[in-house]
DOMIKOL-420959 format. One record per residue: x, y, z of N, C-alpha, C in turn. Coordinates in steps of 0.05 Angstrom, whole numbers, plus 32768, in hexadecimal, padded with zeros to 4 digits. Example, Ala and Ser with C-alpha at 12.3 -4.5 7.8 and 13.67 -1.06 7.14 Angstrom:
<recs>
81087F8E809C80F67FA6809C81087FBE809C
81017FD3808E81117FEB808F81028001809D
</recs>
This chain:
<recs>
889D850289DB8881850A89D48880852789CB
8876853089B3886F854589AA8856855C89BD
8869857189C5885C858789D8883B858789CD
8836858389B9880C858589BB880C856E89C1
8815855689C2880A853E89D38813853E89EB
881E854E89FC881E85528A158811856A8A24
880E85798A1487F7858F8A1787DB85858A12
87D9857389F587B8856E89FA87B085548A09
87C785478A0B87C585288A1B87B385128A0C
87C2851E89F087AF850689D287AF84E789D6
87A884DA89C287A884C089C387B984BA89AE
87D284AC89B387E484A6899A87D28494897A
87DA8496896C87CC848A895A87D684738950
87CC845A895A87D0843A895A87C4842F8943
87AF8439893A87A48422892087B58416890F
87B2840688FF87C6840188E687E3840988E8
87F1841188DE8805841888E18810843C88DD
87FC844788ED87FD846788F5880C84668909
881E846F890D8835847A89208836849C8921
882784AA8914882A84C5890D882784CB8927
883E84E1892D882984EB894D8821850C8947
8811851B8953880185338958880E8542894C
8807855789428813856F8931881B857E8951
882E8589894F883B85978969885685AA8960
885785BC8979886A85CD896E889085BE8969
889285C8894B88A585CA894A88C685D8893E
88B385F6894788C9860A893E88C986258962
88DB862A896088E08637897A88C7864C8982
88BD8652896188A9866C8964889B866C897C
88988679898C887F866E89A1885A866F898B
885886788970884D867D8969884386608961
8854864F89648852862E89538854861A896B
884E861F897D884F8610899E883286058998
882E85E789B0881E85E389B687FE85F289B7
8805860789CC87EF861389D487E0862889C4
87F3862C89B487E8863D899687D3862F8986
87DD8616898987D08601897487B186008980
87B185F88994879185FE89AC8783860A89A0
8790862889A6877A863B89A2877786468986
8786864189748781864F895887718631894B
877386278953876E8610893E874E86038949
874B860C895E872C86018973871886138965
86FC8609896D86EA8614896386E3862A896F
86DD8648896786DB865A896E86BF86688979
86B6866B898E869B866D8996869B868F89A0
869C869989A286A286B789A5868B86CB89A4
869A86F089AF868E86FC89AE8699871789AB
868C872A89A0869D8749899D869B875189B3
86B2875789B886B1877A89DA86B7879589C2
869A879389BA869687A989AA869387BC89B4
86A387D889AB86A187F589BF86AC880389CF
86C587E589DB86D287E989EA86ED87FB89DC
86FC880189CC870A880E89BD8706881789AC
86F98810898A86EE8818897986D188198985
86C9883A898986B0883B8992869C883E8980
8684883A898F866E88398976865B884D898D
864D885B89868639886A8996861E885589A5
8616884D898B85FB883F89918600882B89A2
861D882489AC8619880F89BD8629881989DA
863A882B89DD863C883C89F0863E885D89ED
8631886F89FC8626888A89F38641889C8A07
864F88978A1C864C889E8A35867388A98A27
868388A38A14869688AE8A16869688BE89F9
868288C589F0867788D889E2867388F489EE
866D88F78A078663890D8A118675892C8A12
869589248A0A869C893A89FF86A6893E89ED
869D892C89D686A2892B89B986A2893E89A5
86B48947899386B88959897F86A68947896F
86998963895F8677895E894C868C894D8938
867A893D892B865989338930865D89258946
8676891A895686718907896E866688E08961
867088DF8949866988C58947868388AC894A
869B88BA894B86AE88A7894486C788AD8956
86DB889B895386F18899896B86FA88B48961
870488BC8953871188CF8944870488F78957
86E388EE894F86D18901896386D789028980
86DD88E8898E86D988E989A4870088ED89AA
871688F3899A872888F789A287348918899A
87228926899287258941898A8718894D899D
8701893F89B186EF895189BA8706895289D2
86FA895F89EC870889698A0E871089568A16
8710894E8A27871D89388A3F871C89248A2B
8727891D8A17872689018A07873A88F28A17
875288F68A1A876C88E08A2B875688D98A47
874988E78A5B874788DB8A6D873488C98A6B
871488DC8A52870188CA8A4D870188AE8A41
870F88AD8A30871E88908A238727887D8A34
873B88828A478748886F8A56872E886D8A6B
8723887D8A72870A886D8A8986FB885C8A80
86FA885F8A6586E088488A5B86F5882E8A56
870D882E8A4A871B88198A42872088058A5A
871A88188A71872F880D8A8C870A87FE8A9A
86F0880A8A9086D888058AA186C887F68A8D
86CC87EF8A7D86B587E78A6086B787C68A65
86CD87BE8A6686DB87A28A6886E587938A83
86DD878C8A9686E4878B8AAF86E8876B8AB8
86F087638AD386F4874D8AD486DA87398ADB
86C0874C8ADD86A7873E8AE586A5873A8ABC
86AB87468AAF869E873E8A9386AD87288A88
86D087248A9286DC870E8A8686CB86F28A8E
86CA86FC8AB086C186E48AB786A586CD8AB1
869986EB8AA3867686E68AA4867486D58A84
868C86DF8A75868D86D88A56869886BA8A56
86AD86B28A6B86B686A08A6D86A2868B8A75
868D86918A93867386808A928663867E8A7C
8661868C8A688652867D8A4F865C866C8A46
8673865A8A428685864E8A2E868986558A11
868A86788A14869986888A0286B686878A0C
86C4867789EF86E1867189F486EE868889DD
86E386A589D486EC86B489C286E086CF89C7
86F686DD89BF86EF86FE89BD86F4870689A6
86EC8716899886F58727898186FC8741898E
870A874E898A8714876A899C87138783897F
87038790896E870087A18966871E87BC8973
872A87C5895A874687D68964873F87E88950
87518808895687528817893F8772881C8935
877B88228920879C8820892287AA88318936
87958846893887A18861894E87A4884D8966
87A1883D897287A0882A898387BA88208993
87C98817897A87E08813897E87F68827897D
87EF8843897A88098857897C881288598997
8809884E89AC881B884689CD8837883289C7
882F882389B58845880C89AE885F88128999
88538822897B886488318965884E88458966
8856885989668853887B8963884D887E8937
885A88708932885A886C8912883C88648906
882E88568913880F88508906880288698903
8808887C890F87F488978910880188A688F6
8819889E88E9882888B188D7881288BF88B6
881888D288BA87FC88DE88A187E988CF88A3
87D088C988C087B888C788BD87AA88D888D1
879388DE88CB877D88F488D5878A88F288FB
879688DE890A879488E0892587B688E58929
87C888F4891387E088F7891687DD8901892B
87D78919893487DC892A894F87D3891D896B
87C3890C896C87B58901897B87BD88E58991
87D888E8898687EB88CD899687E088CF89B7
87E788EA89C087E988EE89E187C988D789E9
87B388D889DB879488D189DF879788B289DF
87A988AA89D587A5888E89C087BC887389D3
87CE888489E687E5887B89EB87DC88708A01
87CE88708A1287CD884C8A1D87BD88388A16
87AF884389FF879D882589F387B6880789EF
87C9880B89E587D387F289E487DA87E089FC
87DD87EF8A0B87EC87DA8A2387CA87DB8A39
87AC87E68A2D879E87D58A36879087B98A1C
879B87C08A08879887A889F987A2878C8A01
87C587998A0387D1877A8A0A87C987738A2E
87BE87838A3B87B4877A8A50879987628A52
878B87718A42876F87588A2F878187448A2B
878D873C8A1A879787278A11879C871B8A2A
87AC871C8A3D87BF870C8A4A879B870B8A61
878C871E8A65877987128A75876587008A69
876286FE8A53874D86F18A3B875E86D78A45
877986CD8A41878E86B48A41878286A88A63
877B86BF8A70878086B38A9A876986AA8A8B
874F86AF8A80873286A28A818728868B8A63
8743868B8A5C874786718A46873E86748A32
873B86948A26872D869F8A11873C86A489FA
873F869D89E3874D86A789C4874386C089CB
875586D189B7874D86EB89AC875986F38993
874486FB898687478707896B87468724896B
875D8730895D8766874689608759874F893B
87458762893B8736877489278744878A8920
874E87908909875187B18904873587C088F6
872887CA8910870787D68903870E87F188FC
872187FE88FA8728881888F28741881A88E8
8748881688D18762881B88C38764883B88B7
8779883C88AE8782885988A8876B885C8891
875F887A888C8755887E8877873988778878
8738885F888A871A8855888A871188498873
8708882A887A870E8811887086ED8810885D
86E0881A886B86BD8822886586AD883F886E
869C8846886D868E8860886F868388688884
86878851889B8678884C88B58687886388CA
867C886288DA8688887C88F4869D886688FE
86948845890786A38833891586C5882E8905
86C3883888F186DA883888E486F2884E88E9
86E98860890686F5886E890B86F3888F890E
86EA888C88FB86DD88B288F686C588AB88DF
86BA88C888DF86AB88CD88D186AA88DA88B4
86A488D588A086A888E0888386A988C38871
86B388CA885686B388B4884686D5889C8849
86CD888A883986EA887D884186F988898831
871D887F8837872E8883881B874388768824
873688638832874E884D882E8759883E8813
874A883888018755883887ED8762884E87D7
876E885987E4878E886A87DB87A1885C87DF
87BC885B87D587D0884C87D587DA885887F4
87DC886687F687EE886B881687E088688829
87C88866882F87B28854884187B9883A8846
87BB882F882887B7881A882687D488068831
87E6881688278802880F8832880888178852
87F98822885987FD882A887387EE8817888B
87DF8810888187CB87F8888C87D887DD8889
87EF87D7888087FC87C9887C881887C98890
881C87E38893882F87E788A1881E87E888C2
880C87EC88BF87F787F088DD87FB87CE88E4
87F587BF88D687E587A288D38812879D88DE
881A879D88CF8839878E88E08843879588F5
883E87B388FE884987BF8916882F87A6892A
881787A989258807879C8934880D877F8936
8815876E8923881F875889288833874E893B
884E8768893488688767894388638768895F
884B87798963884B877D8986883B876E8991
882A875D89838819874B8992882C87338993
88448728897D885287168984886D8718899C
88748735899B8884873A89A78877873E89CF
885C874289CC8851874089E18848872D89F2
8841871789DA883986F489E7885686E489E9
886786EE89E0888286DE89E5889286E289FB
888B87058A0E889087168A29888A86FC8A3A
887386EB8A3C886986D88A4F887986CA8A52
887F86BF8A6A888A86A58A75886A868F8A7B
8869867A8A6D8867867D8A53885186888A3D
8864868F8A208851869E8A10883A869B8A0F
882A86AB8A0F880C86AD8A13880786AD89ED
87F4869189F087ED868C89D487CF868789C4
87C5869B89D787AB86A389CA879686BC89BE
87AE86C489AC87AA86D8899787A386C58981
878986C38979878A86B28968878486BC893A
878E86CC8942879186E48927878B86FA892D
878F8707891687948722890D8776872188F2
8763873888F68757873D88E3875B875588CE
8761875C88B4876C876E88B28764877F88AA
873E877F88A5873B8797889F8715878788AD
870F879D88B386F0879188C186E487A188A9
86CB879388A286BD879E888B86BF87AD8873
86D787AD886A86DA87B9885186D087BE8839
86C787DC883386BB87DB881D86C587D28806
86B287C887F686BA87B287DB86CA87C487CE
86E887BD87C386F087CD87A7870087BE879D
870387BD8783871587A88769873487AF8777
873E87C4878E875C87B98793875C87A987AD
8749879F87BB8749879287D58754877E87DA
8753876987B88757874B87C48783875587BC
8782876287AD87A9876387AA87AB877687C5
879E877C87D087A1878F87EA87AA87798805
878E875F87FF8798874A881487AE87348811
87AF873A87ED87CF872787E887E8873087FC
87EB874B87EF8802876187F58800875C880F
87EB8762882C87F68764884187EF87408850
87EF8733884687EA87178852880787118854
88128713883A883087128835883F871B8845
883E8736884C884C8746885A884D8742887C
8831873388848833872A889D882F870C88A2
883E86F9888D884586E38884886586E88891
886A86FD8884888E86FE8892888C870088A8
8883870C88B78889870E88CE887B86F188E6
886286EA88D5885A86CE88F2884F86BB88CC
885B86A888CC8853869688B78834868D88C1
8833868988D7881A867388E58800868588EF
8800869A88FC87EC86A6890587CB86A188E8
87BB869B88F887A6869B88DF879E86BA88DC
879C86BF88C6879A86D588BB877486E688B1
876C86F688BC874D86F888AF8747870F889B
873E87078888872E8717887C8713871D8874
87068735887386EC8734887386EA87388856
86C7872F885186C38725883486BD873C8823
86A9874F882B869E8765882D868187648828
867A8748882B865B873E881F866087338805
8676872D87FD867E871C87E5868186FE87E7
867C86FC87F9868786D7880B868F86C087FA
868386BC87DD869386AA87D286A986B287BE
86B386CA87B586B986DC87A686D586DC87B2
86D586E187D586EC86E387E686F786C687EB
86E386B087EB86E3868B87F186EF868A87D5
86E7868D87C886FB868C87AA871B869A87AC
871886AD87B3872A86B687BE873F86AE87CD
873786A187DF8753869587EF8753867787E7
8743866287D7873D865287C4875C865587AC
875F866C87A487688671878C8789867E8794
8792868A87AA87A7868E87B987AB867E87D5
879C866187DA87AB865887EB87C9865087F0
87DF864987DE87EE864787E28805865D87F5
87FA867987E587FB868787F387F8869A8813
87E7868B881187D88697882F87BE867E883A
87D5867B884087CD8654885987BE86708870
87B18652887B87A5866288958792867E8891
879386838871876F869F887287548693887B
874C86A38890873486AD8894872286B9888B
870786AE888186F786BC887586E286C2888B
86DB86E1889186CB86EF88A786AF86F48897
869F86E58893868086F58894867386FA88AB
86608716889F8655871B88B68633872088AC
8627870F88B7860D870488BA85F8871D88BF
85EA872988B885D0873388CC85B4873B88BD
85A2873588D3858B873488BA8575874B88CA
8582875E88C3856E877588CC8574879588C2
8582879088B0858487AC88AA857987B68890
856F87A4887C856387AB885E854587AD8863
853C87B58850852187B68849851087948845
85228786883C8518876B8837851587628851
85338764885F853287588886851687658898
8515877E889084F5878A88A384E2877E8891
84DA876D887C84C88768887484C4874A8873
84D78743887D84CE8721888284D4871988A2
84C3870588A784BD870488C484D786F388CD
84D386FA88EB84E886DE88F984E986CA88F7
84D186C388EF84CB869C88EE84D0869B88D2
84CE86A888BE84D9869C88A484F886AD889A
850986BF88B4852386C188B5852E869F88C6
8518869188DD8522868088E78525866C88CE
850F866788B6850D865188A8852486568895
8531866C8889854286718879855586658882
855B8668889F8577866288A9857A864B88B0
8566863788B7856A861988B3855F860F88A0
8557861A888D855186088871856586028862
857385E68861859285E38850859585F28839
857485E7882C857B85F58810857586158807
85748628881D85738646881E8589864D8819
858D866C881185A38672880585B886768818
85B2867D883385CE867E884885E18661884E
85C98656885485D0863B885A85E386348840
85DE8633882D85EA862A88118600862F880D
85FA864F8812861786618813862E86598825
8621865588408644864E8856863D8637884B
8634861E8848863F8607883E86508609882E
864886198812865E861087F5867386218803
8672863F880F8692864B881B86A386398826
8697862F883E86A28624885186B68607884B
86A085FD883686B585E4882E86C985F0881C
86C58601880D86DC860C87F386F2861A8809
86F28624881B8702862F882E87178623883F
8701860C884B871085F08856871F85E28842
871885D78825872785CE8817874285E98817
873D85FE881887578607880F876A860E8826
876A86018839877486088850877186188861
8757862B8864874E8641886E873B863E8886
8728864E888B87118647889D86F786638892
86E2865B889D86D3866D889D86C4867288B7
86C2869288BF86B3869388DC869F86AC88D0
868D86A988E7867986C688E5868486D288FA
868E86E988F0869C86FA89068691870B890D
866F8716890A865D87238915864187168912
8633871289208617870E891D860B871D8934
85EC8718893085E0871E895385C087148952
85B8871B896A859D8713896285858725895C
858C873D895085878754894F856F874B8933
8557875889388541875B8924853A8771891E
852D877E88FB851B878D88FC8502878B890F
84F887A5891184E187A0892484C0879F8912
84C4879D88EE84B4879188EC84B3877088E0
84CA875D88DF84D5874688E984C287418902
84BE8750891B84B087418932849487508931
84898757891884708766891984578747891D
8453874B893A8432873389398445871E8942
84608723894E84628705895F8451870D8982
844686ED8980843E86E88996845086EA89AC
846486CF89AD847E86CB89C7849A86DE89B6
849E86F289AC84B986FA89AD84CF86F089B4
84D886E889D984E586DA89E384F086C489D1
84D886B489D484D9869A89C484E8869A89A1
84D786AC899684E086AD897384FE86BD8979
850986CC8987852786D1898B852A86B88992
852C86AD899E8540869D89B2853F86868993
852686858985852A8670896E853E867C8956
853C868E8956854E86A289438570869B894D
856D86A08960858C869E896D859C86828968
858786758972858D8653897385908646894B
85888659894385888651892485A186558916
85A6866B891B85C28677891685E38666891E
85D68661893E85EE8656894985EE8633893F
85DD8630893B85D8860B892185E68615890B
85DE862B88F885EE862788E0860B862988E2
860D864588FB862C864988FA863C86328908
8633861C89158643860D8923863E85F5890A
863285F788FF863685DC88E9864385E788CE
864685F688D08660860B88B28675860F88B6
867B862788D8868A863888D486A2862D88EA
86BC863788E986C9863188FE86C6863C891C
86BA8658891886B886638923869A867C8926
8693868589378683869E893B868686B5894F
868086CD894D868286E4895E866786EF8962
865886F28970864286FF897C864987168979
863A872D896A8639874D896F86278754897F
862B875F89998648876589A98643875F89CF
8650876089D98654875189F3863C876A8A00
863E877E8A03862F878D8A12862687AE8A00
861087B48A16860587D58A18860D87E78A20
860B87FD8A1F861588128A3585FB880D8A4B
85DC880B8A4185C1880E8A4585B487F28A3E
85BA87E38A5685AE87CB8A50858C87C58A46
858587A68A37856E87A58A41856B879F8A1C
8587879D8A078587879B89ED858B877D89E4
8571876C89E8857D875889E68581874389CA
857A875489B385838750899B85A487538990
85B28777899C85CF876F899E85E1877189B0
85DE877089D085E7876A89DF85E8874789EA
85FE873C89E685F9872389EF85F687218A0E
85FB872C8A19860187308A3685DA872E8A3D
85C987418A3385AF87478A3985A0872F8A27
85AF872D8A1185A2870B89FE85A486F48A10
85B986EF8A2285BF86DD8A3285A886E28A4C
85AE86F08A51859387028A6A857586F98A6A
857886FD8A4C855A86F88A47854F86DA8A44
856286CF8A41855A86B28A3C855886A78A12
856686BF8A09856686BA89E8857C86B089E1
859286B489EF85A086A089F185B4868A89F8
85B8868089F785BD86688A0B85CF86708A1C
85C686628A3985DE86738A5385FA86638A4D
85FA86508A3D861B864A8A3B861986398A1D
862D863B8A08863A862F89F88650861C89FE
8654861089E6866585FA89E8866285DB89FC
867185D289F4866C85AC89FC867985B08A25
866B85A88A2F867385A78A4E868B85988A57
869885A18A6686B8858D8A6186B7857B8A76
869485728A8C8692855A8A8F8692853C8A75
869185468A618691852F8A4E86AA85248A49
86B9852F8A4886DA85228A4486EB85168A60
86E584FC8A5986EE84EB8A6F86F984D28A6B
870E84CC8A7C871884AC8A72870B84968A69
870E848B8A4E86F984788A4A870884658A35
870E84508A488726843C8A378718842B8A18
86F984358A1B86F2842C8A0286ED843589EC
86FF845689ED8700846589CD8712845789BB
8716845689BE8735844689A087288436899A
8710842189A58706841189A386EC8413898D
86E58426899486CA8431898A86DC84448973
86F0844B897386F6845C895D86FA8443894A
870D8437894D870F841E893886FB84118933
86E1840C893A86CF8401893286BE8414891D
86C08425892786B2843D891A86C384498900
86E28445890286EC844588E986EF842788D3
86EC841788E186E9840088C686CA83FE88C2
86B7840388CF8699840F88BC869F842D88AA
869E843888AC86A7844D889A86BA844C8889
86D38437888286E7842F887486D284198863
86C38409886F86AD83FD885D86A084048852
86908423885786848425884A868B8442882B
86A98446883C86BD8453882586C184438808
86CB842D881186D8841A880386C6840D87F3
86AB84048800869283F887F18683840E87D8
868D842D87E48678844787C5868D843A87B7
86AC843C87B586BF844B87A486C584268799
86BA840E879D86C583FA879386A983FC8775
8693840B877886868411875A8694841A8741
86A98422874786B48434873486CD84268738
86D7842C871A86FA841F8718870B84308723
8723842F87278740843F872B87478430873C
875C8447873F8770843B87578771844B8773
8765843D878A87628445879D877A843E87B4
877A844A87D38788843D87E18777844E87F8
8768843C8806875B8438881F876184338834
877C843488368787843A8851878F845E8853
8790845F88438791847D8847877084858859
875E8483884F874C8485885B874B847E8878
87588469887E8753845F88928762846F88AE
877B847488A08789847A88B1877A84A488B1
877084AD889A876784CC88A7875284CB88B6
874284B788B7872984B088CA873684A988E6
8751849D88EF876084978902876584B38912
877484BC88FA878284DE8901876C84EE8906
875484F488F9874485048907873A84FF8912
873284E58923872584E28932873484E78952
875184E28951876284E2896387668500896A
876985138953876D8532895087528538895C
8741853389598729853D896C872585418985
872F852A898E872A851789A6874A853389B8
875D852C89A88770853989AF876F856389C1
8760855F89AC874D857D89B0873B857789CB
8729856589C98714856389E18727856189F9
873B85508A00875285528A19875C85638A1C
8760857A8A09876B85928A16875D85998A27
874285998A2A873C85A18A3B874785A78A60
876085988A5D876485958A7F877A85AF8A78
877985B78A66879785CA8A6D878785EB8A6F
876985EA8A68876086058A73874F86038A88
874986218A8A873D86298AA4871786128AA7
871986198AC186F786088AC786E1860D8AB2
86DC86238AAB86C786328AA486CA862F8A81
86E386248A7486E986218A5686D386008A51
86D086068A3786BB85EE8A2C86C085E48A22
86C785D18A1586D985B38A0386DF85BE89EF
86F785C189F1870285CC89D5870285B589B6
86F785CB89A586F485B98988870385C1897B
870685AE895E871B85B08950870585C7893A
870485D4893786FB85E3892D870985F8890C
872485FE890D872985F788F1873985E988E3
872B85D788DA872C85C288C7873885B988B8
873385D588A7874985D88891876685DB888B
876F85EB8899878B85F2889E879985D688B2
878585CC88C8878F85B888D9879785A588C0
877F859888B08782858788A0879885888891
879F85A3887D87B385A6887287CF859C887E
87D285A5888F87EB859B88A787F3857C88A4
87D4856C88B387D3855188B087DC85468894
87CF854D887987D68547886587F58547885B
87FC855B8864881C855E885F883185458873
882285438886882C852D889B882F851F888F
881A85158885881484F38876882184EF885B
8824850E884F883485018836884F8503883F
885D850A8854887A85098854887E84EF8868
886A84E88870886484C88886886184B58864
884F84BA8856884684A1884F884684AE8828
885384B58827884F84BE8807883C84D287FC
883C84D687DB881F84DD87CF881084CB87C7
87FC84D487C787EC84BE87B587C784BC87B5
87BA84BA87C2879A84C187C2879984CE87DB
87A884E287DF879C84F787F1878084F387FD
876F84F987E7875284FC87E8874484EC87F6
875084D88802874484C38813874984C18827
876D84CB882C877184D5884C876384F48855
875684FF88408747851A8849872A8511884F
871F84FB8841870884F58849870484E38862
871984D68864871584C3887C871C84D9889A
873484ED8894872F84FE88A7871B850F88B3
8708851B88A186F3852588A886E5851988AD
86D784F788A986CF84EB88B986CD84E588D1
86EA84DE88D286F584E188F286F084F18903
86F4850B88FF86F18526890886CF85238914
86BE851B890186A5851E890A869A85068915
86A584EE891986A184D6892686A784DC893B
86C884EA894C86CB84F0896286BC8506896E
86AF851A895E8698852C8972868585238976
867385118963865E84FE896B866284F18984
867E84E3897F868584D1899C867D84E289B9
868D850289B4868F850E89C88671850F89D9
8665851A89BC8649851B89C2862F850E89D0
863C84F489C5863084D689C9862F84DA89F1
864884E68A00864D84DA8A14863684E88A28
863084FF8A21861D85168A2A860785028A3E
</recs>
């Protein structure tokens, strides 16, 4: 038996003559093991521990206080007095074991962890070489080994983590969160190459770190490689060059990049170099409060935008999301919140209520698009923010005290295979009945059998559930695309070429027949 069917405790696949069994590890990497597969490939429900390393002021004030002027950025706060001791108290108090635990009772199964490259000079001394925090190593040198400490405690509470570079050399955008203060210039060639060399040293030690475990700890679930980047005509040969470059070193890790507010531009993008770079991530980041247009239209017609199919967001992650998934990729919102202009709530009656509808709108589109989402950001310094603190959103009742499917639903029930086969020869009927209008040459067992496979690959996902902790929520198959790709390659070295297009449609069927099922059991 193949290690993910003994890890997820699947259902072999009996219909017709499918013998295929589970995609599972089979190269020594620990990077290509079972348990990798779980968590990179499940649906991502998440949240930022924004602040906690790359600091931002507005969301904690308190390790500012002996900051070199202006005091807005990591850079400020490591020039000013006591920076080594001030740094490590917040790193060591910001993140604690009451917040793993409290994140874990939501059925938040994800973190995004915001880093700056100065970050990692505890691990190689070389990331700091010709940039603004060269002198600054002594300040910087235990952030790594409380990074890989996150990780391996994120893994005890059954949490992925996505590892962000929000501060690259040079500065990636014009923001203070990018590290320091002033304009960018990351796009110079020795920035740019250096962020490359930041981005592999960072890879090397997070692989060389999850492989330390007896056994490897395998829920690092990418590398992002640049958080918000300002738009410029060398960015997309910028993410060729270093995708490549940390292609050599882990083939499989899914890889992210942010769009820069370009979203189909970048979906074209990895559309047009998939071959190249399997497994890209496209990161948008969502928020509707910072323009002149956002303070001038209310919450209830920000709520109608966001569930109206045919509005322009909605439109937008649809056409991304499928052009992304066809190309083997995924798409997540790797920032949102529930954050409003305050003249957005000018003349609401219940507040409470129009947030908590705002919130709930968001998390519909992103869970019917995206693979994934991140809430901006887990906490305050100064509670009581319950637009972008999720911690005080949750408090307040805006939003929901727990995500994800309850893992009382997944239970022995000798009449799935049953109900799956019935449910795949109606859908094989009603495949077979569009496509007999039209001439060619079809083959409908292909169909049959990706409606088999995904429905089993689902299901496969929902049983993992016994291999994490109490407090984890039914794990979903969440991306799609890259899973699918895999499967596809299965089936043509199982069963030939030939109408693909029918084992991709009958699979995604599948896929969503078995969460209905799940759903059904509620």
């Amino acid at each position: 038996m193949h290690k993910l069917s003994k890890l997820f405790h699947g259902q072999s696949n009996t219909k017709a003559d499918n013998t295929q069994e589970p995609i599972g590890a089979s190269v020594a990497d620990f990077r290509s093991s079972a348990a990798v597969d779980l968590f990179k490939y499940r649906r991502q429900r998440g949240v930022n521990l924004g602040s906690w390393f790359v600091l931002e002021r507005w969301i904690t004030d308190a390790p500012f206080r002996s900051a070199h002027g202006p005091a807005q950025s990591d850079l400020d706060v490591a020039r000013g007095s006591n920076a080594k001791e001030i740094l490590e108290h917040h790193w060591d108090n910001w993140i604690t074991e009451g917040d793993w635990t409290w994140i874990a009772e939501r059925g938040i199964n994800a973190v995004r962890i915001p880093i700056g490259y100065y970050h990692l000079c505890g691990a190689d001394a070389s990331v700091l070489q010709g940039t603004d925090f060269a002198d600054l190593g002594h300040v910087f040198q235990g952030a790594w080994n409380r990074i890989t400490n996150a990780i391996a405690t994120a893994h005890r509470f059954g949490l992925a983590v996505l590892i962000d570079l929000h501060a690259a050399p040079g500065k990636q955008n014009p923001d203070a969160h990018a590290g320091a203060t002033g304009p960018p210039q990351f796009f110079n060639k020795q920035n740019m190459t250096h962020t490359i060399h930041v981005l592999s040293v960072l890879l090397t030690q997070l692989n060389a770190f999850g492989a330390s475990h007896n056994p490897p700890l395998p829920n690092v679930v990418g590398i992002e490689l640049l958080n918000e980047p300002q738009h410029n005509g060398s960015l997309e040969r910028w993410y060729l060059d270093a995708i490549r470059s940390l292609r050599q070193i882990d083939p499989s890790i899914p890889l992210y990049i942010g769009d820069s507010w370009r979203t189909d531009q970048y979906a074209s993008f990895i559309e047009t170099h998939q071959s190249a770079i399997p497994f890209t991530v496209l990161d948008h980041h969502l928020y509707r409060c910072f323009t002149q247009g956002d303070a001038s239209t209310s919450v209830s017609q920000h709520i109608q935008n966001l569930t109206n199919p045919n509005d322009g967001t909605p439109q937008m992650l649809a056409r991304v999301s499928q052009k992304i998934q066809a190309a083997g990729g995924g798409l997540v919102v790797g920032e949102w919140s529930g954050a409003l202009n305050p003249g957005s709530l000018h003349g609401v009656g219940n507040e409470v209520e129009m947030r908590k509808a705002y919130i709930s709108a968001q998390l519909a589109l992103y869970e019917e698009h995206c693979a994934g989402y991140y809430f901006w950001t887990y906490k305050k310094e100064h509670a009581g923010d319950k637009g972008w603190s999720f911690k005080d959103a949750v408090g307040a009742g805006v939003f929901p005290s727990r995500v994800g499917l309850g893992r009382n639903l997944v239970r022995d029930d000798p009449q799935r295979q049953m109900r799956r086969d019935q449910l795949c020869d109606h859908a094989l009927g009603q495949h077979s009945g569009y496509w007999s209008q039209y001439s060619g040459h079809y083959e409908h067992w292909r169909f049959s059998e990706g409606f088999v496979q995904g429905w089993d690959d689902n299901w496969m996902f929902f049983n993992s559930i016994s291999t994490l902790p109490p407090t984890s929520p039914v794990p979903e198959l969440g991306f799609k695309g890259p899973w699918m790709k895999r499967r596809i390659q299965e089936h043509i070295a199982s069963k030939g070429n030939g109408n693909i297009w029918e084992y991709e449609h009958g699979f995604l069927q599948g896929l969503l027949a078995a969460r209905k099922d799940l759903a059904d059991m509620h």
